[in-house]
C-alpha positions in Angstrom: -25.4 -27.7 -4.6 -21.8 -27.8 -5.8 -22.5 -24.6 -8.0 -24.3 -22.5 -6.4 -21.7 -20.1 -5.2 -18.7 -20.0 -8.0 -15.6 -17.9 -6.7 -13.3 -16.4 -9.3 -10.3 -16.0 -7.4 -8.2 -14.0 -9.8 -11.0 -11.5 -10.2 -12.2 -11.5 -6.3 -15.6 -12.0 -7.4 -18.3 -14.1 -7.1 -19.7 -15.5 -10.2 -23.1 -17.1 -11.8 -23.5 -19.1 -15.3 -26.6 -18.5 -16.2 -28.6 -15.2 -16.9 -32.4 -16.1 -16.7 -33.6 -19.2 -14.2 -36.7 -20.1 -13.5 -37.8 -20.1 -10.2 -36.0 -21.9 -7.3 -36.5 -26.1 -7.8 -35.2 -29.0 -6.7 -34.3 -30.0 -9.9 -32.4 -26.7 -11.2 -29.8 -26.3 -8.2 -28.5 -22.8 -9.8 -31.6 -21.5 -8.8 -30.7 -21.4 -5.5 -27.8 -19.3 -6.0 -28.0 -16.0 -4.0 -25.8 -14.6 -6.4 -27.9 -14.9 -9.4 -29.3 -11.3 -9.8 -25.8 -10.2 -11.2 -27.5 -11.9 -14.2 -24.4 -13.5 -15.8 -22.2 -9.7 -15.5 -20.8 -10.2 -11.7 -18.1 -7.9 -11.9 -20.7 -5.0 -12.0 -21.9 -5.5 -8.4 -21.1 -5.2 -5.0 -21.4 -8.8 -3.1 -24.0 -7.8 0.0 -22.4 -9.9 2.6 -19.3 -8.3 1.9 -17.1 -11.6 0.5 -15.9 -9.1 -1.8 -12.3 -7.8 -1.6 -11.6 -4.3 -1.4 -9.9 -3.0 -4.7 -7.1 0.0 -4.9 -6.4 0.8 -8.4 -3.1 3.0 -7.9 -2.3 5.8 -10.4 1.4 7.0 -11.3 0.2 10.3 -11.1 -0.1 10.1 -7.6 -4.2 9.5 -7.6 -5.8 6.3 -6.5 -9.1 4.8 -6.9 -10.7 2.4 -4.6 -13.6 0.6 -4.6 -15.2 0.0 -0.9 -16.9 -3.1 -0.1 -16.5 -2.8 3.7 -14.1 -5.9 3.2 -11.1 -6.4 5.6 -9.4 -8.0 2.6 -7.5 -5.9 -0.1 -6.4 -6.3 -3.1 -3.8 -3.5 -4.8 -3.2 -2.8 -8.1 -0.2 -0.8 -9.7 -0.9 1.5 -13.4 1.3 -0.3 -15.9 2.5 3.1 -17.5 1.6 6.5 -16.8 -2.4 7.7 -18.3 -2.8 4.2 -19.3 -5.2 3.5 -16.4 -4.4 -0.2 -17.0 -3.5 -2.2 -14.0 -1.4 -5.2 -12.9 -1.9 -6.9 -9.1 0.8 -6.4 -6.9 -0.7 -7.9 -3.5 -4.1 -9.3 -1.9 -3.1 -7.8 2.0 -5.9 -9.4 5.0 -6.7 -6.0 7.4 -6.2 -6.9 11.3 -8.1 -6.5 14.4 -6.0 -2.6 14.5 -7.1 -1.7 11.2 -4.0 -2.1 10.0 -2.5 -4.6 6.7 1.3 -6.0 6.9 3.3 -4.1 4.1 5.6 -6.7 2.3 9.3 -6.6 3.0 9.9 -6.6 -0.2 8.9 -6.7 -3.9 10.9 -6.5 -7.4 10.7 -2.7 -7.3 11.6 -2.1 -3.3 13.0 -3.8 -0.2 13.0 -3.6 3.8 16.0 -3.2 5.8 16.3 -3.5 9.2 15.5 -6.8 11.9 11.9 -7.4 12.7 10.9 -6.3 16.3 9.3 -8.6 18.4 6.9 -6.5 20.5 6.2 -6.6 24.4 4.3 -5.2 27.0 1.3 -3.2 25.3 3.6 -2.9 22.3 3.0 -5.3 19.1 4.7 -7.2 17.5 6.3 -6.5 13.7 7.4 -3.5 12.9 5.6 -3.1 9.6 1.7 -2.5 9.8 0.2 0.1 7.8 -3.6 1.6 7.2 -4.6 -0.2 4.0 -4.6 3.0 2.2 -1.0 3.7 3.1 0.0 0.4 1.8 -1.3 1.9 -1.8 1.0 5.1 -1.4 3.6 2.9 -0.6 3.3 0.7 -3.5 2.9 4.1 -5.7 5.9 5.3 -4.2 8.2 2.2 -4.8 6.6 2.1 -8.3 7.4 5.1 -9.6 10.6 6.0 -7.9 11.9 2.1 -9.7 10.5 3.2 -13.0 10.7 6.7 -14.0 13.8 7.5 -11.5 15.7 4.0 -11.2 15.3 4.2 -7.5 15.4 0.9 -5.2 14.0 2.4 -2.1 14.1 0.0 1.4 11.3 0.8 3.7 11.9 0.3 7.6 10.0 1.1 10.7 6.3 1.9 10.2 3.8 0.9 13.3 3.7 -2.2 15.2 0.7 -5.1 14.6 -1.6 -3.7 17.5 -1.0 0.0 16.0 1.4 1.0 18.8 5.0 2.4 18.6 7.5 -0.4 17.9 9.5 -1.6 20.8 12.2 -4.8 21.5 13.9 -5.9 23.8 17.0 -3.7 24.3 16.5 -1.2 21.9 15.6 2.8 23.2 12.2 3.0 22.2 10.8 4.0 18.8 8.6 7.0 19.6 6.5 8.5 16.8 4.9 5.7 14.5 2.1 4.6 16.6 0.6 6.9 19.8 -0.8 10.7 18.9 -2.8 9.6 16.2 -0.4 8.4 13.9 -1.0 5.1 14.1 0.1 3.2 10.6 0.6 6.3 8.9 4.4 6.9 8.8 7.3 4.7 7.7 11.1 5.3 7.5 13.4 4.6 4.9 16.8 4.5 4.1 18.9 7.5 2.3 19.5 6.6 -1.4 22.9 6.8 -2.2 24.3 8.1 -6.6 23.3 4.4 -7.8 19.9 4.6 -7.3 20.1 2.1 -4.4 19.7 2.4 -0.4 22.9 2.4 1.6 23.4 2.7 5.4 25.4 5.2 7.2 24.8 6.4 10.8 26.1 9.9 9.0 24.7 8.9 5.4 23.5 12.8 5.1 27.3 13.9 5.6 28.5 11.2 3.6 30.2 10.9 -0.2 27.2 8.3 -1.0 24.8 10.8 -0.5 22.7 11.4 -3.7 20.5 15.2 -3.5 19.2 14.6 -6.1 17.8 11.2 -5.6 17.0 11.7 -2.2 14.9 14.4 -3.3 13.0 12.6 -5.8 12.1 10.1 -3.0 10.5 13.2 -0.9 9.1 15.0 -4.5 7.5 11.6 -5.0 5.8 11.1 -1.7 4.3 14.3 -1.7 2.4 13.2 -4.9 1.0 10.0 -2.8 -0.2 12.2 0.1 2.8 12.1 2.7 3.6 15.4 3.4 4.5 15.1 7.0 8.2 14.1 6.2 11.4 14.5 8.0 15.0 14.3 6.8 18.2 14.6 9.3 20.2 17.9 10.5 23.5 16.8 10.0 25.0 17.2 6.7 27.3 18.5 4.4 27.7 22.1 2.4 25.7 20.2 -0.4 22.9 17.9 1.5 20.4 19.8 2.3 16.6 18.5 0.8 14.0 21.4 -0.5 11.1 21.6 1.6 11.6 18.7 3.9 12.0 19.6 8.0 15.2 19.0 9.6 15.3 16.9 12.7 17.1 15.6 14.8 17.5 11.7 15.0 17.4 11.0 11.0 20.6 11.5 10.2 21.0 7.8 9.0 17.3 7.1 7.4 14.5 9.3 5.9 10.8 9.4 7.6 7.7 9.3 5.3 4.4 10.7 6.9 0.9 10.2 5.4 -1.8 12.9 5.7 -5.5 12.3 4.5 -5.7 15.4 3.4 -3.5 15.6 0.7 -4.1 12.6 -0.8 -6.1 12.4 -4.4 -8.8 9.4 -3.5 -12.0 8.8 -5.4 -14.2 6.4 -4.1 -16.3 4.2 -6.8 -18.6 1.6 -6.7 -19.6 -1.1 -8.8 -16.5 -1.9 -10.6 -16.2 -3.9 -13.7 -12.5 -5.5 -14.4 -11.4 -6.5 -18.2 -9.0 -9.0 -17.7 -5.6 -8.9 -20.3 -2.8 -10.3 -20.7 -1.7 -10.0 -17.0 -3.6 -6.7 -17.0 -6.8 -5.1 -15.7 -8.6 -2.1 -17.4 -11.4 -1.3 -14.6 -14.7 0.3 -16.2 -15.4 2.8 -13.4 
């Protein structure tokens, strides 16, 4: 039965052709098709076994919408201008064993910096697993800080595959990003310096580079996205100091992003239909 489950890829969804069949035959194969109650509108239902992809449909304002399907794959969409609540797709990320989804490096809107660590021990390997919805604050983050501030922000050390703090071979170990609970919830990033772009420094908060005001945006930003748990260095000049961001010790050369549940805006939704554009999505939640 070569069409009895029809996959649209670039929606996620399963699809059927006809609306009204008659009743299951040899000769009418699409009758078969488990599928066939969506009655020719698929987008409006949830797949039972769960082939469907999770959706995150990420808002500018610092809001997000996702649509739960219990999948461990996820797909992420970015709002093309502020209020529009029109989307483009940014990435389809597959969740791990941990729970956890491997953040791209890098994107047209943000970068990485920093070697990928190779794990050992009871540590993983990677450096840059997130929870999936992490990954959308990220992505709302980057998107906004590129767009509405001209900001090119490179992420860094977030938590290692298995969840754990990051570790390899020779380097002090990376406390923080893994064991207390915060598994796949924080990420660091490097200090942006007056062109908008991410410079390294192992004094960048005492140094001439150093933007407040950009640097500031980055934290302002976040806080939108629900990371509220954020640090910036102690070091720095007359000038450098960041408005409601702790000092501590051991950042001096990179920022540190925390994520926290709690003060992020998430609606949950169900039964999702996407109009597809030109390159666009408009979801009918």
């Amino acid at each position: 039965f070569a069409q009895a489950r029809m996959y649209s890829y670039s929606h996620g969804r399963f699809t059927t052709s006809d609306q009204l069949l008659a009743s299951a035959m040899r000769e009418n194969p699409q009758s078969w098709n488990r599928y066939i109650y969506t009655f020719n509108n698929p987008l409006r239902f949830t797949d039972p076994t769960g082939m469907i992809v999770d959706d995150y449909f990420i808002n500018r304002d610092g809001s997000y919408v996702v649509v739960k399907n219990d999948c461990k794959c996820h797909n992420y969409y970015i709002e093309t201008e502020k209020g529009s609540r029109e989307y483009r797709q940014l990435a389809t990320l597959e969740e791990n064993d941990a729970g956890l989804v491997e953040f791209p490096a890098e994107m047209d809107f943000f970068g990485r910096y920093g070697s990928v660590d190779k794990g050992g021990g009871d540590h993983g390997a990677g450096d840059h697993f997130v929870k999936p919805e992490v990954a959308a604050g990220l992505f709302g983050v980057a998107a906004v800080l590129k767009d509405e501030y001209g900001i090119t922000i490179s992420f860094g050390d977030t938590s290692s595959s298995n969840g754990r703090d990051l570790w390899h071979p020779g380097m002090i170990h990376h406390s923080g990003h893994g064991h207390n609970g915060r598994s796949g919830l924080d990420v660091d990033f490097r200090y942006i310096n007056k062109d908008g772009k991410s410079f390294r420094s192992n004094s960048a908060r005492s140094d001439s580079q150093f933007s407040v005001e950009k640097n500031q945006a980055v934290y302002d930003v976040a806080k939108t996205f629900g990371f509220n748990e954020n640090y910036q260095g102690n070091r720095q000049g007359k000038k450098t100091g960041l408005q409601g961001v702790k000092a501590i010790g051991g950042h001096n050369d990179h920022g540190h992003l925390g994520y926290n549940r709690n003060n992020a805006r998430i609606t949950n939704a169900k039964g999702v239909m996407l109009l597809s554009g030109r390159g666009t999505y408009k979801p009918m939640f």
